[in-house]
mmCIF entry with sequence, helices, sheets and N, C-alpha, C, O atoms, coordinates in Angstrom:
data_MODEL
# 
_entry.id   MODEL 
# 
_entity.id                         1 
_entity.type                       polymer 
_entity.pdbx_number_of_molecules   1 
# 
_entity_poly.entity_id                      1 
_entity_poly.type                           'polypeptide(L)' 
_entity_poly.nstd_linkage                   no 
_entity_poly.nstd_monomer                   no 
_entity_poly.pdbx_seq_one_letter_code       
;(UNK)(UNK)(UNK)(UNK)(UNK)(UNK)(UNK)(UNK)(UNK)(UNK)(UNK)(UNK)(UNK)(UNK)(UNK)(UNK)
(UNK)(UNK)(UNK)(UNK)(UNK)(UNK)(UNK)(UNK)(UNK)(UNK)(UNK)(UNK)(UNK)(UNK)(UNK)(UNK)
(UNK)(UNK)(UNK)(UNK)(UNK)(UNK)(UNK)(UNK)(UNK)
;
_entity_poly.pdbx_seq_one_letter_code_can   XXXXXXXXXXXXXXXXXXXXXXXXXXXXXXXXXXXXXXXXX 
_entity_poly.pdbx_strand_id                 A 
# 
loop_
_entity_poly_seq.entity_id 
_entity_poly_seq.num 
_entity_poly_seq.mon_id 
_entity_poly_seq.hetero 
1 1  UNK n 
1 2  UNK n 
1 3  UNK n 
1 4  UNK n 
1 5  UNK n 
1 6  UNK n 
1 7  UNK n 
1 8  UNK n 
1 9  UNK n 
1 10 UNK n 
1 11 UNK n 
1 12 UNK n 
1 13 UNK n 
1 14 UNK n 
1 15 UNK n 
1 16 UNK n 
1 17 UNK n 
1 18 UNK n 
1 19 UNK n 
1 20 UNK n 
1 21 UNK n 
1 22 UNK n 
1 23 UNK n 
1 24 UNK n 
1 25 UNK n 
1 26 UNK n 
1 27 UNK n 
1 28 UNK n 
1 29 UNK n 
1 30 UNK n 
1 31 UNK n 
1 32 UNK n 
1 33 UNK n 
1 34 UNK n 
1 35 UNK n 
1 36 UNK n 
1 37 UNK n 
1 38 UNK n 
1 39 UNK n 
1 40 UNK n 
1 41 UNK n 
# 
_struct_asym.id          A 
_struct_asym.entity_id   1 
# 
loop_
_struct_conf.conf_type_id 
_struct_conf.id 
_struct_conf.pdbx_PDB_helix_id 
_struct_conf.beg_label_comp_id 
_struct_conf.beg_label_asym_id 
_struct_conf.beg_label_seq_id 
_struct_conf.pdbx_beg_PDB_ins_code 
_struct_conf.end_label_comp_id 
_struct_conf.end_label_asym_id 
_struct_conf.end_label_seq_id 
_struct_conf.pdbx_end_PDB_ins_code 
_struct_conf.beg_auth_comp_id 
_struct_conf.beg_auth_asym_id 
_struct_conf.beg_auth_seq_id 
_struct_conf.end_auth_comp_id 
_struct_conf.end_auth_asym_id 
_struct_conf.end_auth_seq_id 
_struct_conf.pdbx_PDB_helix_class 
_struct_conf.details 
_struct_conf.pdbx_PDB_helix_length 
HELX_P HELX_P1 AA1 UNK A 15 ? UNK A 17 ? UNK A 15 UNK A 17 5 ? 3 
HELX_P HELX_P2 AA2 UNK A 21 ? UNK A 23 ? UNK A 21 UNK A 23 5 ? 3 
HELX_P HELX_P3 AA3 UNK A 32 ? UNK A 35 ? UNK A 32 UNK A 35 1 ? 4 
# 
_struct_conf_type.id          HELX_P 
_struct_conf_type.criteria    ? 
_struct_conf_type.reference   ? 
# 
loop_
_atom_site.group_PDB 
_atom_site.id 
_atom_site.type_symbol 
_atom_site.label_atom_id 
_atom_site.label_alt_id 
_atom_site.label_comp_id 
_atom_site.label_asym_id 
_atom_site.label_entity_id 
_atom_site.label_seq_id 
_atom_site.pdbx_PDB_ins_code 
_atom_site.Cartn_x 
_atom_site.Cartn_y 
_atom_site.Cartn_z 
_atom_site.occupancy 
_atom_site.B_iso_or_equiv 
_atom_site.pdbx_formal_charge 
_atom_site.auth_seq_id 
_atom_site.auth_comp_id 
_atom_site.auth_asym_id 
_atom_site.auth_atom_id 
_atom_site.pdbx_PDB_model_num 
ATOM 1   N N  . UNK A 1 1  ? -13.333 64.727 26.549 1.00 0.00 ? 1  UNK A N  1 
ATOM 2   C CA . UNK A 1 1  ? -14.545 65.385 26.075 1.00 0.00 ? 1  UNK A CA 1 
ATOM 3   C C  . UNK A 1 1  ? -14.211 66.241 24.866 1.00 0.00 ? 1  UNK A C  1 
ATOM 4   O O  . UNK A 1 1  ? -13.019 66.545 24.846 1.00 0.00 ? 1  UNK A O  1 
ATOM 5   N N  . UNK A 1 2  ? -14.746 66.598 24.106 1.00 0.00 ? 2  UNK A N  1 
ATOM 6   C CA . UNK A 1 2  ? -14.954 67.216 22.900 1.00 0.00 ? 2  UNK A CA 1 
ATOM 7   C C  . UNK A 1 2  ? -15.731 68.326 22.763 1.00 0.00 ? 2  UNK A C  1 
ATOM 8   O O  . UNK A 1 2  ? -16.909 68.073 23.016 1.00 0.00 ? 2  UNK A O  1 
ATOM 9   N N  . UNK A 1 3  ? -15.513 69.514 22.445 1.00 0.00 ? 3  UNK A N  1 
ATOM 10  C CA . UNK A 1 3  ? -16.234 71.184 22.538 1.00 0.00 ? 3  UNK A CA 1 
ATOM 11  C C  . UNK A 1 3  ? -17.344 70.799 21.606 1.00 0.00 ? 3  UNK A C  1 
ATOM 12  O O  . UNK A 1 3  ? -17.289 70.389 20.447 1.00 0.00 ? 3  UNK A O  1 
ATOM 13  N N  . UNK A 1 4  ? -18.245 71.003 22.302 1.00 0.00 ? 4  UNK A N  1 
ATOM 14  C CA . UNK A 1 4  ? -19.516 71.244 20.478 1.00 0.00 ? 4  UNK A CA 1 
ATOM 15  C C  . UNK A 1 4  ? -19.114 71.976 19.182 1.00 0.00 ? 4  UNK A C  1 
ATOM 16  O O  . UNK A 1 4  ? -19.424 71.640 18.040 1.00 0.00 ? 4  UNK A O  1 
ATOM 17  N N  . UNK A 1 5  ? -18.335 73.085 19.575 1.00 0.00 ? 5  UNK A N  1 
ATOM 18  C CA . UNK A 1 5  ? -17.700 74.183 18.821 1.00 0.00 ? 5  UNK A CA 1 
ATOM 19  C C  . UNK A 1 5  ? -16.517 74.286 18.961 1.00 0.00 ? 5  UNK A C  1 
ATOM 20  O O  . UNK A 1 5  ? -15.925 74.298 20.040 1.00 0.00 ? 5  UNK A O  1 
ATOM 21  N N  . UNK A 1 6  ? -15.938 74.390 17.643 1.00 0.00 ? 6  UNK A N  1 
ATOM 22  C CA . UNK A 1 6  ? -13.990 74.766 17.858 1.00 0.00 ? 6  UNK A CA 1 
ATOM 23  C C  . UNK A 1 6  ? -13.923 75.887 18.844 1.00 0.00 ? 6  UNK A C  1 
ATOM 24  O O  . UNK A 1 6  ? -14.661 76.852 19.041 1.00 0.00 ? 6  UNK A O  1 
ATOM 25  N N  . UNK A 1 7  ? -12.803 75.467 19.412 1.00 0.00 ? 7  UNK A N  1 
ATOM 26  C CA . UNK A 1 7  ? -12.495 77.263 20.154 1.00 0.00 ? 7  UNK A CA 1 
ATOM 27  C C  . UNK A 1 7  ? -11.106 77.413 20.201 1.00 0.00 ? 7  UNK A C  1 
ATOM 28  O O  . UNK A 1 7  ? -10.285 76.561 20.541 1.00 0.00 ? 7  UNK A O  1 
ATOM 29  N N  . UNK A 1 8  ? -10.792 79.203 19.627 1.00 0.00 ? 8  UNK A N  1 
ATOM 30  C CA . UNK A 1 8  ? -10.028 79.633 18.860 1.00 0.00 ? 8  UNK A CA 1 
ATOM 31  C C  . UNK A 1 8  ? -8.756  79.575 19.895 1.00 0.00 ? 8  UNK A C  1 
ATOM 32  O O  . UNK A 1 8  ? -7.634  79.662 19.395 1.00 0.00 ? 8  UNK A O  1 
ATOM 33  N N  . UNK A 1 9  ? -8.850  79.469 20.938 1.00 0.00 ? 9  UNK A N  1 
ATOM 34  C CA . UNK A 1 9  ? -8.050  79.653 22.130 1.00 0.00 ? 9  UNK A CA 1 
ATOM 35  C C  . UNK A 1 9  ? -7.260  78.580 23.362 1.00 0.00 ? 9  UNK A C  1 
ATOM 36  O O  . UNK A 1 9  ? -8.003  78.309 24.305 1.00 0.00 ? 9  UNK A O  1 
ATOM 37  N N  . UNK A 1 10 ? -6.546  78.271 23.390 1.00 0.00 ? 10 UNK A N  1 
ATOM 38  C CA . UNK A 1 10 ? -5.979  77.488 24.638 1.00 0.00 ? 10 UNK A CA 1 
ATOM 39  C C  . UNK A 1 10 ? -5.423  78.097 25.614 1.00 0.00 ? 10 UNK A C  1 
ATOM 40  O O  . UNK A 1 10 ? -4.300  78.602 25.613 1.00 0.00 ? 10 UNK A O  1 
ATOM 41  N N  . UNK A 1 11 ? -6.094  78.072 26.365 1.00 0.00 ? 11 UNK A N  1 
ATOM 42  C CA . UNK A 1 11 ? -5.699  79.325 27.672 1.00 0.00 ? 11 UNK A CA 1 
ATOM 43  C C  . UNK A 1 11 ? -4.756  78.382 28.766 1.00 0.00 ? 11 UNK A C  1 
ATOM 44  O O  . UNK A 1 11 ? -5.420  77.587 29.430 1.00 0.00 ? 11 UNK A O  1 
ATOM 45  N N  . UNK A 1 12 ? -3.602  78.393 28.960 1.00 0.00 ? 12 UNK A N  1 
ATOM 46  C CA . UNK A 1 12 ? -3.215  77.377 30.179 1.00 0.00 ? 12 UNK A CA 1 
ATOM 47  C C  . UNK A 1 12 ? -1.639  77.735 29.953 1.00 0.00 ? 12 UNK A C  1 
ATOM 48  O O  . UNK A 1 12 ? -0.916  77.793 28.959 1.00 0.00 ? 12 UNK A O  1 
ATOM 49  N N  . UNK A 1 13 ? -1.440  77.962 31.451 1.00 0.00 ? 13 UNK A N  1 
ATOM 50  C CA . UNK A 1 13 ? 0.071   78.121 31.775 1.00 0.00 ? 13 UNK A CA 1 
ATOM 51  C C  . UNK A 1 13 ? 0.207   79.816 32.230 1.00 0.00 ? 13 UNK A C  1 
ATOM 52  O O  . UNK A 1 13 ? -0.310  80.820 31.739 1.00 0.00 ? 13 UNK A O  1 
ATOM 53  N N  . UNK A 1 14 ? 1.114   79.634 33.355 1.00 0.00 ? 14 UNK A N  1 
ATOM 54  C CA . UNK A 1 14 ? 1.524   81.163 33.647 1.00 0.00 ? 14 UNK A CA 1 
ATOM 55  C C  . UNK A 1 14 ? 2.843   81.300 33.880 1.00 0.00 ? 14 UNK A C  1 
ATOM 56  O O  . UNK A 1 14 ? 3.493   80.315 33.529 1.00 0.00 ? 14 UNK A O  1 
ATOM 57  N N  . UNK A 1 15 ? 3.620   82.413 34.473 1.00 0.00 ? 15 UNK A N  1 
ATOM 58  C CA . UNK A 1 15 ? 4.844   82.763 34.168 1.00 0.00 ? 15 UNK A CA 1 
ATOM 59  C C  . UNK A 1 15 ? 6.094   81.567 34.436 1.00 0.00 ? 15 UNK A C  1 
ATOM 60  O O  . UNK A 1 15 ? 7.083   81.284 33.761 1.00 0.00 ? 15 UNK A O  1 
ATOM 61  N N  . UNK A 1 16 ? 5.471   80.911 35.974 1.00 0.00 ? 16 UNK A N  1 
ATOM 62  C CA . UNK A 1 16 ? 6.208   79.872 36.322 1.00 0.00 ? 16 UNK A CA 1 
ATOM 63  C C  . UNK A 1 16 ? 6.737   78.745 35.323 1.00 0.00 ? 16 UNK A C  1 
ATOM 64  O O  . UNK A 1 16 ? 7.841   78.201 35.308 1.00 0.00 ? 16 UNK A O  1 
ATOM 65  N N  . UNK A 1 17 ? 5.498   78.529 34.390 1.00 0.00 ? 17 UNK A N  1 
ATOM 66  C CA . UNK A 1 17 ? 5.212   77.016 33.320 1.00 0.00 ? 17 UNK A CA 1 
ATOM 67  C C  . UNK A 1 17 ? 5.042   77.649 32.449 1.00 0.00 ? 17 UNK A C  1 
ATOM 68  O O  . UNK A 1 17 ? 4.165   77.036 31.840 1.00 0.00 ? 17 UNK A O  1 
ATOM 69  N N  . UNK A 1 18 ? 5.352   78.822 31.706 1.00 0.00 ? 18 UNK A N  1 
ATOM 70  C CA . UNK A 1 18 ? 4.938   79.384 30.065 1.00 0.00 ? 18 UNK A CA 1 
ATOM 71  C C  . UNK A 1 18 ? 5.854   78.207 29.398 1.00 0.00 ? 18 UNK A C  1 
ATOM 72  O O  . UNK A 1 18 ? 5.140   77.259 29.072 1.00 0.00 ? 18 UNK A O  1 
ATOM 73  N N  . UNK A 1 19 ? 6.690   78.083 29.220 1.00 0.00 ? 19 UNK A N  1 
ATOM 74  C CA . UNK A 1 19 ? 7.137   77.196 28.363 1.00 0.00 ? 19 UNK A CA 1 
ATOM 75  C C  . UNK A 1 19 ? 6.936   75.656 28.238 1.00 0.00 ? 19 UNK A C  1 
ATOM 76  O O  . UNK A 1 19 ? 7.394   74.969 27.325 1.00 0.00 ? 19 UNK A O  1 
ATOM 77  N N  . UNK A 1 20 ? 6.255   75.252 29.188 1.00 0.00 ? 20 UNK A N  1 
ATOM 78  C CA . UNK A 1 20 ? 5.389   73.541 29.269 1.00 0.00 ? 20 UNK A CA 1 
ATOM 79  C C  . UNK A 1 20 ? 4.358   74.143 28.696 1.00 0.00 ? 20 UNK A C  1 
ATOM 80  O O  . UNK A 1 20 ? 4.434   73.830 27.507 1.00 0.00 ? 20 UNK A O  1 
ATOM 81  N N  . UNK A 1 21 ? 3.291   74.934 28.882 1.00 0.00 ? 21 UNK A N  1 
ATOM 82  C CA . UNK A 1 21 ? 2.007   75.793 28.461 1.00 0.00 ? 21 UNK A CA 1 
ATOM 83  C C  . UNK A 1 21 ? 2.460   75.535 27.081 1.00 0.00 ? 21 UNK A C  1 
ATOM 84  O O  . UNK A 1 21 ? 2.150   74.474 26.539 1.00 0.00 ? 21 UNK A O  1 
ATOM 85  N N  . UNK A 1 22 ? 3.217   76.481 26.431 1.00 0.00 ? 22 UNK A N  1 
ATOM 86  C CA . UNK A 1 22 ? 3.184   76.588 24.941 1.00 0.00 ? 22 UNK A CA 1 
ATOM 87  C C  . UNK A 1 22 ? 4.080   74.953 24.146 1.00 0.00 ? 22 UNK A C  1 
ATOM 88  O O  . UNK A 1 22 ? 4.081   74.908 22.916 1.00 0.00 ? 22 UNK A O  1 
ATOM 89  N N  . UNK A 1 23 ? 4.572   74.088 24.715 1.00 0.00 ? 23 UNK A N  1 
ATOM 90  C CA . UNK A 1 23 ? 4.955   73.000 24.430 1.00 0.00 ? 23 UNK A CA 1 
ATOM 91  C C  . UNK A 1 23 ? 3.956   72.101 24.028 1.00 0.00 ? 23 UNK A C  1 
ATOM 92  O O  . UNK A 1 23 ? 3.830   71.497 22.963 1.00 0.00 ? 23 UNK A O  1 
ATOM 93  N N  . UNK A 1 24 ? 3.142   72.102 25.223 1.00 0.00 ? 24 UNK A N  1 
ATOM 94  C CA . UNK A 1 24 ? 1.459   71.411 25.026 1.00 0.00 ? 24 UNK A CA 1 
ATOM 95  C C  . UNK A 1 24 ? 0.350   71.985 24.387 1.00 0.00 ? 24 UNK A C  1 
ATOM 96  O O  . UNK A 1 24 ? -0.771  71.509 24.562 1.00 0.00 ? 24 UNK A O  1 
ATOM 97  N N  . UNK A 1 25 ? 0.603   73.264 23.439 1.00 0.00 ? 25 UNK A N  1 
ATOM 98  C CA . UNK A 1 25 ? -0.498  73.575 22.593 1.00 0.00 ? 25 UNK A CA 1 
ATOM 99  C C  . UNK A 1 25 ? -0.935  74.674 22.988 1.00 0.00 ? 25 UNK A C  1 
ATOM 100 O O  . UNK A 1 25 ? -1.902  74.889 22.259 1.00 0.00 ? 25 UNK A O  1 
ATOM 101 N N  . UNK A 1 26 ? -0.763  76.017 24.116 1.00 0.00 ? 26 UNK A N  1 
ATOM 102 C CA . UNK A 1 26 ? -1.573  76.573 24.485 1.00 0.00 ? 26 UNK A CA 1 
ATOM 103 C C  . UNK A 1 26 ? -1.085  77.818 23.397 1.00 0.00 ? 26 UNK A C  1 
ATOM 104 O O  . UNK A 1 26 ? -0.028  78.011 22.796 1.00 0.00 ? 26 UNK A O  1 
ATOM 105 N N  . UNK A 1 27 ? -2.542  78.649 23.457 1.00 0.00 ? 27 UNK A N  1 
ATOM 106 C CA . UNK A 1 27 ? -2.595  79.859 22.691 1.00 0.00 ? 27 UNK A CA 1 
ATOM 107 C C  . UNK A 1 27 ? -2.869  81.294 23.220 1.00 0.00 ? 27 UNK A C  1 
ATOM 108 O O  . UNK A 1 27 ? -3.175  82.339 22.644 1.00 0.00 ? 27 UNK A O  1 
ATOM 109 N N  . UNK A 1 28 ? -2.653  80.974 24.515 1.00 0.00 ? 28 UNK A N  1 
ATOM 110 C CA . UNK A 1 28 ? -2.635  82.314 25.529 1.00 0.00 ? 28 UNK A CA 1 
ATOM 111 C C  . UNK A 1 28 ? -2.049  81.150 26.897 1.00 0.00 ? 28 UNK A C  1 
ATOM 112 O O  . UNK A 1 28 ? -2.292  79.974 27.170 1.00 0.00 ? 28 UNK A O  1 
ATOM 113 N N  . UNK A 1 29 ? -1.231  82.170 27.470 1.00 0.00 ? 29 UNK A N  1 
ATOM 114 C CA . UNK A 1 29 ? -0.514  82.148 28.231 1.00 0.00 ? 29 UNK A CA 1 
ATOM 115 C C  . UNK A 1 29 ? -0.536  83.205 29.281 1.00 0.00 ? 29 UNK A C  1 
ATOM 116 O O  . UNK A 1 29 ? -0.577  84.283 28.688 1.00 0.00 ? 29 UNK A O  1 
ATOM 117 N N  . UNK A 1 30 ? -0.529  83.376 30.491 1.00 0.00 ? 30 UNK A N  1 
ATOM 118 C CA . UNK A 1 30 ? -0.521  84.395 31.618 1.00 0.00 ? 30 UNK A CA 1 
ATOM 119 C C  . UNK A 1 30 ? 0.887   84.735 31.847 1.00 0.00 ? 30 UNK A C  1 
ATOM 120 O O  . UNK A 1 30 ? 1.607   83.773 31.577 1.00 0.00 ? 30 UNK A O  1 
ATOM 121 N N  . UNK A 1 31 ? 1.415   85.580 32.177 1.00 0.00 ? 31 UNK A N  1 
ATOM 122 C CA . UNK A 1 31 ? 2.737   86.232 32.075 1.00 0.00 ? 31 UNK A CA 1 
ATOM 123 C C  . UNK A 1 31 ? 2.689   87.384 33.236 1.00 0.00 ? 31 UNK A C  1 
ATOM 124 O O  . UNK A 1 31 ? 3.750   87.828 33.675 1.00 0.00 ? 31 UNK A O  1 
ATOM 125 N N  . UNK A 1 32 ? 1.569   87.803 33.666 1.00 0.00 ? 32 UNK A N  1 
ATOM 126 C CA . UNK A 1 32 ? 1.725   89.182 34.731 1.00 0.00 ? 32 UNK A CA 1 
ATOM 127 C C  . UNK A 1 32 ? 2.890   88.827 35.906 1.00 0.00 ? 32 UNK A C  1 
ATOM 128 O O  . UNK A 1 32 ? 3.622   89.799 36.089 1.00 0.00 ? 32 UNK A O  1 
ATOM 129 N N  . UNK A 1 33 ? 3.152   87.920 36.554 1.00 0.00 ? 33 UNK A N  1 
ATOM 130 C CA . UNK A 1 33 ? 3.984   87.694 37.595 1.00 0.00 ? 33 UNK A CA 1 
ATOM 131 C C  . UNK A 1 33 ? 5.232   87.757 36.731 1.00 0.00 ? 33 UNK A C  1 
ATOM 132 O O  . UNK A 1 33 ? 6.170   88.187 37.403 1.00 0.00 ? 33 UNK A O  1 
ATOM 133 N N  . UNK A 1 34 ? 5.546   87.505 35.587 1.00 0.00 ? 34 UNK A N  1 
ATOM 134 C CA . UNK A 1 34 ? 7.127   87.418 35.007 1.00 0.00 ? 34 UNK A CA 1 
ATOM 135 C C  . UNK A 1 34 ? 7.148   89.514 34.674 1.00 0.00 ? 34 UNK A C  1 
ATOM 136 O O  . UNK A 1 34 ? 8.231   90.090 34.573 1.00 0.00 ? 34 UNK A O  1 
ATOM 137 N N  . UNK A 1 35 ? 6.126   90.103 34.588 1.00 0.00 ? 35 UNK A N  1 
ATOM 138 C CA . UNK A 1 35 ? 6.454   91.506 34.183 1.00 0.00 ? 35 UNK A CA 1 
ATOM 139 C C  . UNK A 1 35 ? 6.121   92.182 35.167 1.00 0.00 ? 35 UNK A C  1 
ATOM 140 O O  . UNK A 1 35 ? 6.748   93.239 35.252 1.00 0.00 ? 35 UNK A O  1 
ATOM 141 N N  . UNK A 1 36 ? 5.211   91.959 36.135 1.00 0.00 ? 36 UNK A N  1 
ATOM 142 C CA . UNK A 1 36 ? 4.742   92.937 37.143 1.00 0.00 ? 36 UNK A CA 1 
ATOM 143 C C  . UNK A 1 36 ? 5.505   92.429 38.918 1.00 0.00 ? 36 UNK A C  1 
ATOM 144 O O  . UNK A 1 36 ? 5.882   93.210 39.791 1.00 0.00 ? 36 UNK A O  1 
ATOM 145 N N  . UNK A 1 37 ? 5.516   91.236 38.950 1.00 0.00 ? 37 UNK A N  1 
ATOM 146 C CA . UNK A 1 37 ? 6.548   90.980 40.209 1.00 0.00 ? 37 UNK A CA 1 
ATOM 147 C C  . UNK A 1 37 ? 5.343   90.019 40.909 1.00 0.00 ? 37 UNK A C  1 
ATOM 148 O O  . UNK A 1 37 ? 4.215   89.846 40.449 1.00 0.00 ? 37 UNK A O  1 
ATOM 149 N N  . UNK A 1 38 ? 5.842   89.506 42.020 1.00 0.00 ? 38 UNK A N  1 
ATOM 150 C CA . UNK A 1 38 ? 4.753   89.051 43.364 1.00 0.00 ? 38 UNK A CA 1 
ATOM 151 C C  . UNK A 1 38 ? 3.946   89.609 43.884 1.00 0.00 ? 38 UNK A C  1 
ATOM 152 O O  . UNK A 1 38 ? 4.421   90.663 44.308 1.00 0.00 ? 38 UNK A O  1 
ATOM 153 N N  . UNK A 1 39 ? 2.636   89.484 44.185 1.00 0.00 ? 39 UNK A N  1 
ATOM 154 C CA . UNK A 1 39 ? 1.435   89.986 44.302 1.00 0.00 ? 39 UNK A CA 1 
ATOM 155 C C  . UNK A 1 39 ? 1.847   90.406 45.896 1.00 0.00 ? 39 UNK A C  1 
ATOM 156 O O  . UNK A 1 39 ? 2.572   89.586 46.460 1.00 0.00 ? 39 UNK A O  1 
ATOM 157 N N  . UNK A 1 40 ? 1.428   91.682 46.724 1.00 0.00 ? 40 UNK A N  1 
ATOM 158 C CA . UNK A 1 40 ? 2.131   91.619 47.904 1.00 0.00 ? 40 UNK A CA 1 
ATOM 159 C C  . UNK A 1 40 ? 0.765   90.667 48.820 1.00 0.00 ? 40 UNK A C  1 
ATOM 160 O O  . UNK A 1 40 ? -0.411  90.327 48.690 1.00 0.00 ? 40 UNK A O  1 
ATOM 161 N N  . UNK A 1 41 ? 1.888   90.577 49.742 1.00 0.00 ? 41 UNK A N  1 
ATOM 162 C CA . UNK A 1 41 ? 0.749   89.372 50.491 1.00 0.00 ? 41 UNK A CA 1 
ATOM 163 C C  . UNK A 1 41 ? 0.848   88.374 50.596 1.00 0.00 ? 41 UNK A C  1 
ATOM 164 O O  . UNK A 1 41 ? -0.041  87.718 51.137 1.00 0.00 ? 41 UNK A O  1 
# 
């Protein structure tokens, strides 16, 4: 599928996969588990 509108952003991948994430194009990345630790629970 194709956006009607460019969008400025590729949001995909978190601390586990940041580096497949930014391999495949992404332009935000999630990172809280690599700086803040395991969520308790």
């Amino acid at each position: 599928a194709t956006a009607a509108s460019p969008l400025p952003h590729l949001s995909m991948g978190m601390s586990s996969d940041f580096a497949v994430a930014i391999a495949e194009g992404a332009t935000l990345v999630r990172i809280g588990t690599a700086i803040f630790g395991e969520r308790p629970g």
